[in-house]
C-alpha positions in Angstrom: 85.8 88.4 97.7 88.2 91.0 96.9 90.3 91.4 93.4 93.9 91.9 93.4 95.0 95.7 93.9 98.3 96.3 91.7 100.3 99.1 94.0 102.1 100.3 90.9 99.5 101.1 88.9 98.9 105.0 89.3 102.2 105.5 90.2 103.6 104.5 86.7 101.2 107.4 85.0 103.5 110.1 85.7 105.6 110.0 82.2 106.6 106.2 83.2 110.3 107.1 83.7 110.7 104.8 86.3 109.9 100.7 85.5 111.5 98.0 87.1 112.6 95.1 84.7 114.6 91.6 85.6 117.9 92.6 85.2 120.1 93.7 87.6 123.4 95.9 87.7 126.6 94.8 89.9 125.6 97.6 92.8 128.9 97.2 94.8 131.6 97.9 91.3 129.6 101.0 90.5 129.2 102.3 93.5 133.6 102.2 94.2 133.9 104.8 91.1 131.1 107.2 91.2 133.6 110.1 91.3 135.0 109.3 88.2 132.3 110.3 86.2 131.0 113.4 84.9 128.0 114.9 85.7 126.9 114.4 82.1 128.3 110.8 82.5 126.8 109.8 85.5 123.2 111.3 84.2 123.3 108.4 81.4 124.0 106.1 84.0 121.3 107.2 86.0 118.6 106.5 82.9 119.8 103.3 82.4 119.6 102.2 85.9 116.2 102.8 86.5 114.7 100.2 84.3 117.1 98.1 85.8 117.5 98.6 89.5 116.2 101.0 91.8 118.9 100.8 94.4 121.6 101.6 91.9 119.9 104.9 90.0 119.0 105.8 94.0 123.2 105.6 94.2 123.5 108.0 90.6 121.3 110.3 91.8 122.2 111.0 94.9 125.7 111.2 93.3 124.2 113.8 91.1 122.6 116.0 93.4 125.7 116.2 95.0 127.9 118.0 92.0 124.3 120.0 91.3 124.7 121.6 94.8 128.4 122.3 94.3 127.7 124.0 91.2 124.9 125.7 92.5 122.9 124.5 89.7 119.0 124.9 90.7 117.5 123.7 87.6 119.1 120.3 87.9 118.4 120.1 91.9 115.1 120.7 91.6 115.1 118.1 88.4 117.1 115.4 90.5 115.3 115.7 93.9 112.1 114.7 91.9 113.6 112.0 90.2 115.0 111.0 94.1 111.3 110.9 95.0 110.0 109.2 92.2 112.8 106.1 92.6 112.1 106.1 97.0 108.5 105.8 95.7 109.3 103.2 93.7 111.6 101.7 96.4 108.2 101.8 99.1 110.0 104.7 101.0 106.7 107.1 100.8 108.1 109.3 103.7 111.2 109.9 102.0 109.9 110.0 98.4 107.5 113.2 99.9 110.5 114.9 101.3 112.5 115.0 98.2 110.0 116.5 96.2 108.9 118.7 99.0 112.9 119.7 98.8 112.5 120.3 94.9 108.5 122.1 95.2 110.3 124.8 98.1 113.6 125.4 96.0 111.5 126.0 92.4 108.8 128.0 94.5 111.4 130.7 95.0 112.0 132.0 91.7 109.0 132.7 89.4 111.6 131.5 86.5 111.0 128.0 87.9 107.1 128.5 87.8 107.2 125.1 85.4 109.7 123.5 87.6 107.5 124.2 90.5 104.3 122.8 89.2 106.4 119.7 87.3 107.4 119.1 91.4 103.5 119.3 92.3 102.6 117.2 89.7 105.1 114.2 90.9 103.8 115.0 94.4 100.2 114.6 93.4 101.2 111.0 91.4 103.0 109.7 94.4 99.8 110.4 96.8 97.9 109.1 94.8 99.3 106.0 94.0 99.2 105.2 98.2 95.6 106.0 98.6 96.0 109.5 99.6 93.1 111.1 97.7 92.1 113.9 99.0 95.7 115.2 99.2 96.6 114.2 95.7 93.4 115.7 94.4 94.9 119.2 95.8 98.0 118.6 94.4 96.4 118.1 90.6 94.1 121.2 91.0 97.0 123.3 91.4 98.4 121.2 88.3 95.2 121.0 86.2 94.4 125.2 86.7 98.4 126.2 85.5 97.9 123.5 82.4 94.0 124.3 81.5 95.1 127.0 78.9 98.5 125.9 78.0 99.9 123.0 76.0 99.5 120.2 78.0 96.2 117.9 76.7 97.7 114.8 78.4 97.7 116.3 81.8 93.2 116.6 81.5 93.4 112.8 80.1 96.2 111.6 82.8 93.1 113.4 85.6 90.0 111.8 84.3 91.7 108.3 83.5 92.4 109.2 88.0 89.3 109.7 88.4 88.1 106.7 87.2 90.3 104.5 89.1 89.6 105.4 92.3 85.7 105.3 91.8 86.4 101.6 90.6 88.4 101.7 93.7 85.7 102.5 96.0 82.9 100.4 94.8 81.5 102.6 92.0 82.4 99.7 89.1 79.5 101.0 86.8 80.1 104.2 86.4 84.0 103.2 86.6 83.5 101.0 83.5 81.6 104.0 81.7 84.3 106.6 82.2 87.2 103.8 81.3 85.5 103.2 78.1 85.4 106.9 76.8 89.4 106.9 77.8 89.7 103.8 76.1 88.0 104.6 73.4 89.4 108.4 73.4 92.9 107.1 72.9 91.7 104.3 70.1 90.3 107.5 68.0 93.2 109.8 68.1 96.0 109.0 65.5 99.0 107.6 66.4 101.4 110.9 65.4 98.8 112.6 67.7 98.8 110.2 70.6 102.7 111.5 72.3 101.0 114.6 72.6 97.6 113.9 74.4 98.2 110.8 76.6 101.1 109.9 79.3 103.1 107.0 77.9 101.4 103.7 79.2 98.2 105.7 79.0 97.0 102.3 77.6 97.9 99.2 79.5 97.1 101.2 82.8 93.3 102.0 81.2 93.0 98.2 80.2 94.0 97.4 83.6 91.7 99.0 85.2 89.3 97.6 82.8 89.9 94.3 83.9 89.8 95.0 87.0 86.6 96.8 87.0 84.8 94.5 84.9 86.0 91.3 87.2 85.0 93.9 90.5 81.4 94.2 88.8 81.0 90.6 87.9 81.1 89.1 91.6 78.5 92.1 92.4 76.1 90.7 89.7 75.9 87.5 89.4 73.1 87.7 86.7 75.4 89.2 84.5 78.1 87.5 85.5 79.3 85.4 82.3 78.9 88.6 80.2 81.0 91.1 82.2 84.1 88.3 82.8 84.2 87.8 78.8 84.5 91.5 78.9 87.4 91.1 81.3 89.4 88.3 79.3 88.7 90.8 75.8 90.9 93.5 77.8 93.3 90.8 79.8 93.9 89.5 76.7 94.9 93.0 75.3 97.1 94.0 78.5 99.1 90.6 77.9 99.6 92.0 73.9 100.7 95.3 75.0 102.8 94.5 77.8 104.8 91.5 76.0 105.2 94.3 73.3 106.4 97.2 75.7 108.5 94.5 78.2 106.5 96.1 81.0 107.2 93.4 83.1 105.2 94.8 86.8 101.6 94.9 84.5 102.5 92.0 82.5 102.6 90.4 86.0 99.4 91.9 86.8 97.8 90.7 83.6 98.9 87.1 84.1 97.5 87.2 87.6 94.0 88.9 86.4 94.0 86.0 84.0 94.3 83.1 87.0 91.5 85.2 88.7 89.1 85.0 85.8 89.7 81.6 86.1 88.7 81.6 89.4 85.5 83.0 89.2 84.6 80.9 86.5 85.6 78.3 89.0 88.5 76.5 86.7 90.7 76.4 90.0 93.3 74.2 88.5 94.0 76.2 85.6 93.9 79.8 87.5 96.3 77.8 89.9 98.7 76.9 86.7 98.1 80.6 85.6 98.7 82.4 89.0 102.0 80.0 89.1 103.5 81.5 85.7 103.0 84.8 87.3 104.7 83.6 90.6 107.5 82.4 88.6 107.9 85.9 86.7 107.5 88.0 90.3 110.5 85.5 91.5 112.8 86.7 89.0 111.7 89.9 88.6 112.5 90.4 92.6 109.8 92.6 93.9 108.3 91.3 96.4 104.8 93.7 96.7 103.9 91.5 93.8 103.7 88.4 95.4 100.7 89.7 97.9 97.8 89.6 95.1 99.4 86.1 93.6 99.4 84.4 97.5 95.9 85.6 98.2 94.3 84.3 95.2 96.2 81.2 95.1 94.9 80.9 98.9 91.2 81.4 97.5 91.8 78.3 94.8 93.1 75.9 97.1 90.6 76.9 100.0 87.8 76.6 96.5 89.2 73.1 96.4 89.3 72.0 100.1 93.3 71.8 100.7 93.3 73.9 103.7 96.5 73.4 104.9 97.6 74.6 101.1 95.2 78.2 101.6 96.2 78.8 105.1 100.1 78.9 103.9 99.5 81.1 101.2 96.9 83.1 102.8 99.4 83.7 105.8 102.2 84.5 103.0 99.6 87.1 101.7 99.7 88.6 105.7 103.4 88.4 105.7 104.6 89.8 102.4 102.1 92.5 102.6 102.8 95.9 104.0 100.3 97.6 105.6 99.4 100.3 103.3 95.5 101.6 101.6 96.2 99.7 98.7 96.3 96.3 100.5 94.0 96.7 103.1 91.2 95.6 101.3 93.2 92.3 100.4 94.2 92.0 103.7 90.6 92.1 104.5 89.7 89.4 102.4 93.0 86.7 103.5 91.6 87.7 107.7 88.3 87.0 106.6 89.0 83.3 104.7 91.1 82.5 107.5 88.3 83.1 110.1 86.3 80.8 107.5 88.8 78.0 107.6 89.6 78.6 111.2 85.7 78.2 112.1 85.4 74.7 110.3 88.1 73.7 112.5 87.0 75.0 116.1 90.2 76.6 116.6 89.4 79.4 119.0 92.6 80.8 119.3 93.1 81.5 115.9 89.1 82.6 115.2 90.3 85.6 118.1 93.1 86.5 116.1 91.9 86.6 113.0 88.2 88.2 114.0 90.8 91.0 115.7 92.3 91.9 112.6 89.2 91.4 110.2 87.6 94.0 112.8 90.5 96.3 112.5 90.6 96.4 108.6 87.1 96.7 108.1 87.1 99.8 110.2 90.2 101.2 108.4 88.5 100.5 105.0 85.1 102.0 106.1 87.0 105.3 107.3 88.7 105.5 104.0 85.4 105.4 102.2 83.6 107.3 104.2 86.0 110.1 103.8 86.9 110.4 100.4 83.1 108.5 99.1 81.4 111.7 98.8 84.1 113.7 97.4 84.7 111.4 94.8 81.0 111.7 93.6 80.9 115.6 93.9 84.6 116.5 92.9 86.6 113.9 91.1 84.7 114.3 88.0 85.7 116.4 85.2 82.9 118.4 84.4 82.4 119.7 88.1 86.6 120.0 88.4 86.1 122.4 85.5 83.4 124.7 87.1 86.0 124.8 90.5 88.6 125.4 88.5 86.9 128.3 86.6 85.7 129.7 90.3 89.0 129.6 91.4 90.1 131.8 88.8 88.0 134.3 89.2 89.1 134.1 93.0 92.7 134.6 92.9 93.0 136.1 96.1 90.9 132.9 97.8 93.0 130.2 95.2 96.6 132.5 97.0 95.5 132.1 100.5 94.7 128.4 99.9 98.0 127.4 98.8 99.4 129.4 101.2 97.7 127.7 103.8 99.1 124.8 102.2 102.8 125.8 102.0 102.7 126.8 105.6 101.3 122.9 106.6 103.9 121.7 104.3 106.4 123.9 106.5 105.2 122.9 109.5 104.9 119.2 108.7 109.1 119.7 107.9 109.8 121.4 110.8 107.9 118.4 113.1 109.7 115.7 110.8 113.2 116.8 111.5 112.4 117.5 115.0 111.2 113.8 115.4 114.4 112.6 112.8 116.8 114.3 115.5 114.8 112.9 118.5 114.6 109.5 116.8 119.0 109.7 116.0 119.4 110.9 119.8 117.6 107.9 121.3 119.2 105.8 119.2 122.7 106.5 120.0 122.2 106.6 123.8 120.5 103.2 122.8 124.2 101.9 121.1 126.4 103.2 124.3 123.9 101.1 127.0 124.6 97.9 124.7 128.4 98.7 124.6 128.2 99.6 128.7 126.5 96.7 129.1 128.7 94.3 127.8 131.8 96.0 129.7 130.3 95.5 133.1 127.1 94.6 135.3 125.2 96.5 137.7 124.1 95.4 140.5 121.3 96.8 142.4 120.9 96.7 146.0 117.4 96.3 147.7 116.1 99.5 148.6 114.1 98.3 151.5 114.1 95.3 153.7 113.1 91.9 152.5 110.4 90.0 154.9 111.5 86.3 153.0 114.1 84.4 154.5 117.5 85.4 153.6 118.4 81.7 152.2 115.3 81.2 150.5 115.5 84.6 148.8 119.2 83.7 147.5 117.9 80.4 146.3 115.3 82.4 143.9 117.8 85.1 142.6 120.2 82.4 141.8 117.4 80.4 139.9 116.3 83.6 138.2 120.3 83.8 136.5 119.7 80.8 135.5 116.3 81.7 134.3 118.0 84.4 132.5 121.3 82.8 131.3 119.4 79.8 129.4 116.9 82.6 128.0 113.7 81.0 128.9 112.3 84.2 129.0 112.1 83.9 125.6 109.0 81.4 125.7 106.0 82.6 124.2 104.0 81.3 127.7 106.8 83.2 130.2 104.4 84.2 132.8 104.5 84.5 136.7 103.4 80.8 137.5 105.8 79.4 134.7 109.1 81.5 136.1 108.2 80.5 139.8 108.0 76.6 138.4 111.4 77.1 137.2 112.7 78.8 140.3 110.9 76.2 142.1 109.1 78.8 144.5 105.4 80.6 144.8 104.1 83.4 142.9 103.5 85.6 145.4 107.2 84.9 147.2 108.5 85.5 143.7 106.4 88.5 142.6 107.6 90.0 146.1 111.4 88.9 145.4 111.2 90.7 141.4 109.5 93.7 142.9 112.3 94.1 145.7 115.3 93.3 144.0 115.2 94.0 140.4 113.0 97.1 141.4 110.2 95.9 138.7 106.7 94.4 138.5 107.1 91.2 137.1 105.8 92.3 133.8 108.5 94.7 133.2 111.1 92.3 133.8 110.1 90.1 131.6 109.5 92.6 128.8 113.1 94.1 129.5 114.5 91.2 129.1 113.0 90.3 125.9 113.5 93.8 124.4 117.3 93.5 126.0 117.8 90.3 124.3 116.2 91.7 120.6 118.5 95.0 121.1 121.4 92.8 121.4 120.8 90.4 119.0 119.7 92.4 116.4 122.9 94.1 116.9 125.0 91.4 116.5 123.2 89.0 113.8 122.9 90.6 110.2 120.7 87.2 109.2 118.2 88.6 111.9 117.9 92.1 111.1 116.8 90.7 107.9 114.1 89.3 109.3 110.4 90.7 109.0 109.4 92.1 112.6 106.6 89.5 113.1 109.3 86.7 113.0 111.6 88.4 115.3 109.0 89.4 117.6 108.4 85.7 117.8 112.1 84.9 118.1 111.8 87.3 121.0 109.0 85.7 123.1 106.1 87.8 121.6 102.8 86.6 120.7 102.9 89.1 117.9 104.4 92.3 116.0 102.1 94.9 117.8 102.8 93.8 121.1 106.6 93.6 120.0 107.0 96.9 118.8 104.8 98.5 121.7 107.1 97.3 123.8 110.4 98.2 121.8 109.1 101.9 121.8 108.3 102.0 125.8 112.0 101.0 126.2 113.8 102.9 123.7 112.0 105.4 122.7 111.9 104.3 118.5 110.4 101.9 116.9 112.1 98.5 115.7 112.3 99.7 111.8 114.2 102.8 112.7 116.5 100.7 115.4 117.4 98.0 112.2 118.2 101.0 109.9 120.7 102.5 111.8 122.0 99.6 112.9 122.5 98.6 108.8 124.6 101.8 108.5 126.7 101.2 111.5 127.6 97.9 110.1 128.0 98.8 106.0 
């Protein structure tokens, strides 16, 4: 079984600036009258916002990185670009949060005035990796940090590392010695006085060490049953904490995280009805709160309960919700793991064959994806990520200046190159996409018609017959069924196979395959084009609203006839039409 996986909660470390709560600003009424605020003005704005709508302090910012670059103000660039990285973050727009802080890490790396500034932009660099699941990089990221800070005045940055380190060995199976690190921050923080506390801990230094308390006490419990009963009591002590705190704080992402660790710890104590009622108050608070990465850990365990209690219809909904809402990221692969895997369970009870292949496909698939991110970061974990040995590389790397320079050279060159590639791919992606736009316009001003480019050896009426069957085939969209294949077109056209493989391949100039996937991609192209209410669909559904069997083979297909992938296509069609 695997435990819920909370994507917020390293993220959130980094001074906590940036928490969502369940009100929401009028977007469009600000937006009309940015420009007649100050910059000062528009700042306030901007700090208000972001505990209340992402969206909107994305709008204030951008605003004020604007008037910063007219008045050629680097401090406040370098200040804005990493709170632009921190709300994309927030937002689920890694790629973009990256490149706004790589924007403010090259402008402060230019002036050794901005040395602070500089490693301030590392730092949120470091947080945002490591809050995906991108270890190793983030772990470079906080050397840099950790060897400016070791001498200075910054306690909270060694505390903010080793509660890091802790987390991801919970994270990758190492509960034990998880729980023993966790307690000394835990009980680190409880024995340093309150006036001293703003000083050596990040804000929300607690509730993020009691979650991950909970969650590696409730990990540690399903791998020993024997001391089962002991280690969940330990979990409900600190659940019951994180529910104090957070009420207290407002915190409302954790206190949603608490309130589903409590249904789970039902759960496992078997009580399915009341973690059902629990995991249901949390569902309730996720629906107003409007985020939906919440929902994935609340569908799968609500899945579990009702798959505990035999309602399989009930567990395959949610556990398919789970699939749905989730996005495909290291923090939810493991969960995703665990829905494929209960599906295949239900799916076996019922002999259904078709759905034991699909699901056995994508259990395969994330179990290889969560054994490469083990086996890659495993042993590091053991021989870096802890504090004593960080402390004896850190130490070599001072007395190595010249090895610690050509390192993060190294590394400012990859970042380079890594820009340089992006905007190469950005300008490729734009240019494919407009010639994309002008076919659809052409296309709807006239047809082409293609003559055959060699002699046809069917009979002249018979092969007239077929191509007037296949505009029919094309006007009424039957294309569109999921089963569209060579026998089911010639049924339709009321012909063979081979007579109407031979007619495709002569006069539309295509093997039957290709015809059928251009018109389906023609028809998504189009229609997502045209419909706002299905660009707002997820890509699985309008795959299947296209006549795909599912997303992969959808957007494999999008890219061999366009060039870019669906996402990008929906994007840019959003601007075009805002």
């Amino acid at each position: 079984m695997r435990l819920f996986s909370p994507p917020f909660l390293l993220k959130t470390i980094f001074f906590c600036l940036f928490l969502f709560s369940t009100c929401m600003f009028s977007q469009e009424r600000e937006v009309d009258s940015l420009d007649q605020y100050s910059f000062q003005e528009l700042n306030v704005k901007f700090n208000n916002a972001i505990s209340q709508d992402g969206n909107l302090a994305k709008l204030y910012i951008e605003k004020i990185i604007e008037i910063a670059n007219e008045n050629q103000d680097s401090v406040q660039i370098i200040v804005a670009y990493n709170k632009l990285g921190n709300i994309e973050d927030q937002l689920g727009n890694i790629e973009e949060a990256l490149i706004s802080v790589e924007k403010a890490i090259s402008i402060s790396s230019k002036k050794s005035k901005f040395k602070k500034l500089e490693i301030y932009s590392i730092l949120t660099k470091g947080i945002i990796l490591f809050s995906r699941g991108k270890y190793k990089e983030s772990f470079e990221s906080l050397t840099i940090v950790y060897n400016f800070y070791k001498n200075g005045d910054k306690p909270y940055i060694i505390n903010l590392i080793a509660l890091n380190i802790a987390i991801i060995k919970n994270k990758l199976g190492d509960h034990a010695t998880a729980i023993e690190s966790l307690l000394k921050c835990y009980n680190k923080y409880n024995n340093t006085s309150e006036d001293d506390r703003n000083n050596l801990f990040p804000e929300d230094y607690l509730t993020l060490t009691l979650l991950a308390l909970n969650d590696a006490y409730l990990r540690e419990a399903i791998k020993n049953p024997t001391k089962k009963d002991f280690l969940l009591q330990a979990a409900s002590k600190y659940t019951a904490l994180g529910l104090e705190e957070t009420t207290k704080t407002n915190n409302i992402p954790q206190l949603i995280t608490f309130m589903t660790a409590k249904g789970v710890l039902y759960e496992e104590k078997g009580e399915y009805y009341k973690a059902l009622e629990e995991l249901d108050k949390a569902l309730n608070k996720v629906k107003e709160f409007k985020q939906p990465g919440l929902f994935t850990s609340i569908y799968y365990h609500k899945g579990l309960c009702y798959k505990k209690l035999n309602q399989l219809d009930k567990a395959i909904d949610y556990l398919k919700k789970t699939d749905s809402v989730s996005q495909k990221n290291d923090l939810n692969y493991p969960i995703l793991q665990g829905t494929y895997y209960a599906l295949l369970e239900i799916y076996k009870d019922k002999q259904d064959f078709e759905n034991i292949r699909k699901y056995q496909d994508l259990y395969i698939e994330n179990d290889r994806i969560n054994d490469h991110l083990s086996s890659t970061v495993r042993d590091d974990i053991h021989k870096k990520y802890d504090i004593d040995r960080l402390n004896l590389e850190i130490e070599a790397l001072r007395r190595n200046r010249l090895k610690s320079s050509m390192i993060i050279g190294i590394l400012i060159l990859s970042l380079i190159i890594f820009y340089i590639f992006f905007r190469k791919h950005k300008q490729k992606n734009k240019i494919a996409f407009q010639k994309l736009i002008q076919k659809l316009e052409v296309k709807q001003e006239k047809t082409i018609i293609k003559k055959p480019t060699k002699s046809v050896i069917i009979d002249d009426e018979k092969v007239i017959q077929v191509l007037k069957a296949l505009e029919k085939f094309e006007e009424k969209e039957w294309f569109l069924n999921k089963n569209c294949d060579l026998a089911f077109v010639a049924k339709k056209a009321k012909t063979n196979k081979t007579y109407l493989s031979k007619i495709v391949r002569e006069r539309k100039e295509l093997k039957f395959i290709d015809y059928i996937r251009n018109l389906r991609i023609d028809y998504a192209l189009q229609r997502l084009k045209d419909d706002a209410v299905f660009r707002s669909y997820d890509i699985k559904s309008i795959a299947e609203e296209s006549g795909f069997k599912s997303s992969d083979m959808f957007s494999r297909a999008f890219v061999k006839n366009t060039g870019i992938y669906p996402s990008y296509y929906i994007k840019n069609i959003n601007k075009i039409n805002t």
